[in-house]
N, C-alpha and C positions, 0 to 999 in steps of 0.2 A: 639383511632381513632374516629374523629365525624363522624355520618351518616346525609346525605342530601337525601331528596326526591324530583323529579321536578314533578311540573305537565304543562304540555304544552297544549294552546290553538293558534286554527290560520292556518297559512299558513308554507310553508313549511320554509322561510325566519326565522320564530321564533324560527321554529325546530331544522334550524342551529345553530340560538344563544343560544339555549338548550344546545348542542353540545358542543358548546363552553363553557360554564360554566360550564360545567359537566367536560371538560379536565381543567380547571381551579382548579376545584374542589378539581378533583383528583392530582393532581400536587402538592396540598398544605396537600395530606394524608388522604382525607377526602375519605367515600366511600360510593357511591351511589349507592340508595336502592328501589327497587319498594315500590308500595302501597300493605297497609297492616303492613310493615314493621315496626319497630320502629324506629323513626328519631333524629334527634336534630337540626332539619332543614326542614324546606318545601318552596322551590321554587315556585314561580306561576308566571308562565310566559306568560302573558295574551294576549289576542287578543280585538278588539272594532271594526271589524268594522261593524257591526250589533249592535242593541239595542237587540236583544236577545243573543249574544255574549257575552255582557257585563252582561246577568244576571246569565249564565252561570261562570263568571267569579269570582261573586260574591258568589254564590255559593258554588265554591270550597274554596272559601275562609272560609265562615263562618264551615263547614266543618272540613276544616282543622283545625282551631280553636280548633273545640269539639272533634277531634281524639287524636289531637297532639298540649294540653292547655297546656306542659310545654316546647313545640320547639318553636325558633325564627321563625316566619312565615314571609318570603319576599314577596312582590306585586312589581312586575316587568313590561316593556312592553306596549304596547301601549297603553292599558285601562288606567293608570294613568297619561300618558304623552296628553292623549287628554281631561282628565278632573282632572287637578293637583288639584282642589279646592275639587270637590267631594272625590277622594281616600285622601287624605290626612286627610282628618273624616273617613276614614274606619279604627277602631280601632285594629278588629282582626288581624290589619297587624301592624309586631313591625318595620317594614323595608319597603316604600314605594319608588320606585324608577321608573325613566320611559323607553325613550330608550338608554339614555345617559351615564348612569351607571353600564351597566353590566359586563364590563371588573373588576369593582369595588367588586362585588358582595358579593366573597367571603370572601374579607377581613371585608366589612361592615357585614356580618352574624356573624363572629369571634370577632369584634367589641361587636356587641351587647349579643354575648355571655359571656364574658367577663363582660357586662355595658349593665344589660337590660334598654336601655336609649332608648325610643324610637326613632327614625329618617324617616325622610323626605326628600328625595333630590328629587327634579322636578325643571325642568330649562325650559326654552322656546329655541327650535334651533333655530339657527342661519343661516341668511344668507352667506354663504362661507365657515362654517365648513367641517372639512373634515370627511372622512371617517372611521370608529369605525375601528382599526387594532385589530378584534376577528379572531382568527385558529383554527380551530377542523383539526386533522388528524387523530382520532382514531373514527373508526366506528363497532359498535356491527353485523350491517348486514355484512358488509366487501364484500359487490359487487358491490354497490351504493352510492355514493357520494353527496351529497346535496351541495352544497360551493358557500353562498351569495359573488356574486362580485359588487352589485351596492342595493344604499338604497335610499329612499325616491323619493317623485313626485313632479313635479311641475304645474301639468296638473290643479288640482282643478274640478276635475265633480263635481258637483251642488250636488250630491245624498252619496260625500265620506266624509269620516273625517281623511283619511292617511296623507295626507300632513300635516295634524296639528299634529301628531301623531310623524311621520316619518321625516318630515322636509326636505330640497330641496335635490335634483339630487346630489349625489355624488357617487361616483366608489371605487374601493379597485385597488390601483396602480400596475399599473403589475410585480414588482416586484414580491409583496406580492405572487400575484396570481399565479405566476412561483415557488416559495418556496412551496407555500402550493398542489401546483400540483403536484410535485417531492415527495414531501411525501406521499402522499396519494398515488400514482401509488406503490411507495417502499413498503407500509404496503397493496399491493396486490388485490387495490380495481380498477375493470374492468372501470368505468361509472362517471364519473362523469356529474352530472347535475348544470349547470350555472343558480343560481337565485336572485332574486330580489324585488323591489319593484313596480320599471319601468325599466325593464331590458333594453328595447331599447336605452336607454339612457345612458349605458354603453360606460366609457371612451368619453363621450363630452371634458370634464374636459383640458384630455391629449391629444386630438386629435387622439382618436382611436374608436374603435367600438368593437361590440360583434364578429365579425370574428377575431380580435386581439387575444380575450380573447380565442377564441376555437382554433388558432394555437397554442398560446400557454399553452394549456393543450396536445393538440397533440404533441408537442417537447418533452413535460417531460412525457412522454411513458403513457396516459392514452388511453384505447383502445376504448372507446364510448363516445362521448359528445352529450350531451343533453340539450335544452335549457327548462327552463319553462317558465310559464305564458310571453306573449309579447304584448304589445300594436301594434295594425298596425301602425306603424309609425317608421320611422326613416332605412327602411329595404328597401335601394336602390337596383340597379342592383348589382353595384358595390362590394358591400357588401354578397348580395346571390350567386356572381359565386366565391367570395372566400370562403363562409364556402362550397358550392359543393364540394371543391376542398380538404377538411380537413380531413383527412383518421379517418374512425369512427365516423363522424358525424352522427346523428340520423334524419331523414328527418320526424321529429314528430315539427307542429308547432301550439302551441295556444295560437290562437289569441285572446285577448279579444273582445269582439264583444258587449254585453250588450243587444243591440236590430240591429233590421234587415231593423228598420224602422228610413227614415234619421229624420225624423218631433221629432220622440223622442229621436236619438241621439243628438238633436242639445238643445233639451232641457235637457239633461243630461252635456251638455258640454263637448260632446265629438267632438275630433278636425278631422273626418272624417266622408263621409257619405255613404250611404252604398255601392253604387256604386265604391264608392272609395276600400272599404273593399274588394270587392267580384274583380277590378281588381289588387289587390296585391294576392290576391289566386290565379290567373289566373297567372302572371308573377312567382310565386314560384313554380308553375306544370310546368313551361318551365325548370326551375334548378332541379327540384325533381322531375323526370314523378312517383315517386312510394312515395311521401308522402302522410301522416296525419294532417287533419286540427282538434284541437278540442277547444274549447270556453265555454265561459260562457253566460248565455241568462237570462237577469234580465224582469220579467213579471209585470205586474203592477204597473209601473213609474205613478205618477200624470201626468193626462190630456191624459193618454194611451185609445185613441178609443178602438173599438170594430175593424175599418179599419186599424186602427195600429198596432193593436197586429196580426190581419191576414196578414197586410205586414210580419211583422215581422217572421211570421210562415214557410213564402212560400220562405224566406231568407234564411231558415235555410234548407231547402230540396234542394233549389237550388245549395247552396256550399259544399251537403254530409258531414259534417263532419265525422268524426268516433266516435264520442264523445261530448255530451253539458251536461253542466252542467248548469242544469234551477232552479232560484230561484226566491224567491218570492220580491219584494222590502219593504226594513223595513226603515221605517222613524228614518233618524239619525242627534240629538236633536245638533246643532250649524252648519247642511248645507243650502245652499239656497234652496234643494229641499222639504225640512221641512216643508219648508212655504209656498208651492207652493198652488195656489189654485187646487181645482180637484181631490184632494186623494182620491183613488182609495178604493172600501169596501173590506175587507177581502176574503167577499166570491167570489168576481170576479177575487179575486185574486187567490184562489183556483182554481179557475173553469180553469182559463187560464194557472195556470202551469199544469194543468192536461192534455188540451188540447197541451201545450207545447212540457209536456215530451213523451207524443205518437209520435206526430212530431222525437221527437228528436231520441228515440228508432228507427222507422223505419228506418232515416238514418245510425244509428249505426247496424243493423241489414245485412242493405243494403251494405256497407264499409266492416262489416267483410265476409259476401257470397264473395265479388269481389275479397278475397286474398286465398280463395279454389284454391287448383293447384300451388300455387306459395309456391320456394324453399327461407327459410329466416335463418337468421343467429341469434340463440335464446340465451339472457344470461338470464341462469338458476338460482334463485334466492334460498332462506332461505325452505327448505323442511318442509311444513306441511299438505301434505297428504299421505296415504300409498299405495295412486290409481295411483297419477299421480307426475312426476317432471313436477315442470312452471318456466317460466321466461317471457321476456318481447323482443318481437323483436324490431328493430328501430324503428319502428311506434309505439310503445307501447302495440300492442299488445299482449294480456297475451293469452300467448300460452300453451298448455298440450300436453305431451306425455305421454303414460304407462310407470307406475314404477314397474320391475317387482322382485323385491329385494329391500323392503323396510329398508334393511341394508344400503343400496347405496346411495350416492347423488350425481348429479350432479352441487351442487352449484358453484358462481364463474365461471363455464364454459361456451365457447360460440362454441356451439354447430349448425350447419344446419339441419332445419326440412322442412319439406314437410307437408305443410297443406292439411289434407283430409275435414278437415270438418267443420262449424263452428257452436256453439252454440249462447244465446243470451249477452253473456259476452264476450268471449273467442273463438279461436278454438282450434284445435285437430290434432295433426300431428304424426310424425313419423320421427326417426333421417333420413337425407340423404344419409347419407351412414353409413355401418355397423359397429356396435359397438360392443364392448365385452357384450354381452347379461348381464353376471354376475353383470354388473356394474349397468345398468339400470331394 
């Protein structure tokens, strides 16, 4: 039996296709091995979309190399599909492939073990390709479900390199999406989360939408649906009073947002402005009077004022999220924002996500105080502490109760808690009604 090791970078979309090659893997006999481990294989499933991403990337590579000089070492992923000319000179890699080839994977590993021949396959996508048909239904957490149903963008922001990466708007047919729900519900997994690239844009193709996609994970008995990352767009009325209406839907919705400020959305090329943004939060609190908004908030775009980054701040108090995720912007080398005049110095760039992330803390601060009092319905997750069980309510919040038998789990269960309290991550509650003490 050969051993493979993966190593993942990125978003959760990757982690899927992790996932998936890993059920590949194993299908073909092979068995996968953490780090540390001795391999005959090392996966590297890469992420770019940051220039410090990619040196991270590099990295594990050269690494992996010097651990494991006599495993076939694969370069996977988006890093080489957005620069075929560069990875294809990275030597440490006997197997270079981008995002076109992973369903391939294992065979080409077994290939070159066989015929250490080195190989190269990078293609450029295509307009009208369809959809990678990858499955994972075996998951090691077995409460949570990640399950890519739509890839690539067509949007192009000034400041990305996905779309060159990733290539246009395409869906996973709902058939697939119906198969792969049914099993995954069968092997006892609560949650499934719907994601993507530009998940909004789910089902164009076929004249369907992401409400499509969450009835039908609801038909095939899965008990929470979850969406991830969303662009504001494409999220009519019509569309938010049918997922209201989808038993288990999770009212946890993030939006990308970027900046708060329209002068530097328009210069990122993004196709709204902010007004626009803050009234789609407003029409989804008419469908969800008890959701979660959470985002991402990119600081230091070229040409970003002093008055723009403080739009931008007072944007983000104003819509409360419960959650931002504030980064710094890194200049990445074939977008139009590369070349922008204006770039922005490091240390201002510092200074402003510092000043960001306070911003952004108090409103998460302020979001978790407002759900003290209120009774939620919590799925309890993988046990690793001996104080407390957690899990994660509809809004996402990561909730604790006392664990008072640290023999016990409550994983997989979805349990009602009564929040007493909250801290600056999480709160703290207590079951709803009474349980076998012995258990918890």
């Amino acid at each position: 039996m050969y051993k493979v090791l993966f190593i993942t970078f990125g978003c959760k979309v990757n982690h899927y296709e992790t996932e998936c090659m890993k059920e590949t893997f194993r299908s073909r006999k092979w068995e996968v091995v953490g780090e540390g481990c001795e391999t005959d294989a090392v996966v590297i499933n890469s992420c770019t979309v940051t220039a410090s991403g990619d040196s991270r990337v590099l990295t594990a590579l050269r690494k992996a190399r010097a651990r494991y000089p006599e495993a076939v070492i694969a370069l996977t992923g988006c890093y080489p599909q957005a620069d075929p000319e560069g990875a294809s000179q990275l030597m440490d890699a006997d197997l270079v492939c981008g995002t076109k080839e992973r369903g391939r994977t294992c065979e080409l590993v077994e290939e070159l073990i066989a015929d250490r021949r080195r190989t190269v396959l990078l293609s450029a996508h295509e307009k009208g390709e369809l959809f990678e048909p990858m499955k994972c239904t075996h998951y090691e957490d077995n409460t949570r479900a990640f399950v890519k149903i739509q890839d690539g963008c067509d949007r192009f922001c000034s400041y990305c390199i996905i779309p060159y990466a990733r290539g246009r708007c395409r869906s996973k047919p709902p058939e697939l999406l119906r198969e792969e729900a049914a099993e995954i519900a069968a092997n006892g997994v609560k949650e499934i989360v719907l994601s993507g690239i530009n998940l909004a844009f789910y089902g164009a193709e076929f004249g369907l939408s992401l409400a499509d996609a969450a009835e039908i994970c609801a038909a095939e008995g899965i008990e929470r649906i979850r969406l991830s990352s969303l662009e504001p767009e494409m999220m009519t009325d019509s569309q938010l009073e049918r997922l209201a209406a989808v038993p288990g839907f999770c009212p946890q919705f993030h939006l990308s947002l970027q900046s708060g400020c329209t002068e530097t959305l328009r210069a990122m090329n993004r196709r709204y402005t902010a007004d626009e943004y803050f009234e789609l939060t407003e029409r989804i609190r008419q469908y969800f009077p008890e959701c979660a908004f959470t985002t991402d908030v990119m600081v230091g775009f070229p040409q970003e004022t002093d008055e723009n980054f403080a739009e931008s701040v007072a944007f983000i108090k104003k819509v409360g999220f419960s959650k931002v995720h504030v980064f710094r912007y890194s200049r990445r080398h074939g977008t139009p924002a590369d070349r922008m005049p204006g770039q922005i110095p490091e240390a201002v760039k510092t200074e402003r996500w510092k000043a960001m992330t306070a911003a952004a803390d108090e409103t998460r601060e302020r979001y978790l105080r407002s759900l003290v009092g209120k009774t939620v319905p919590v799925l309890f997750e993988r046990e690793n502490s001996p104080e407390f069980h957690q899990g994660r309510a509809p809004d996402h919040t990561l909730i604790k109760i006392s664990r008072k038998n640290p023999e016990k789990s409550l994983r997989n269960r979805i349990i009602s808690v009564i929040i007493e309290e909250n801290g600056p991550d999480c709160c703290f509650g207590r079951p709803a009604a009474d349980l076998d003490y012995d258990l918890i």
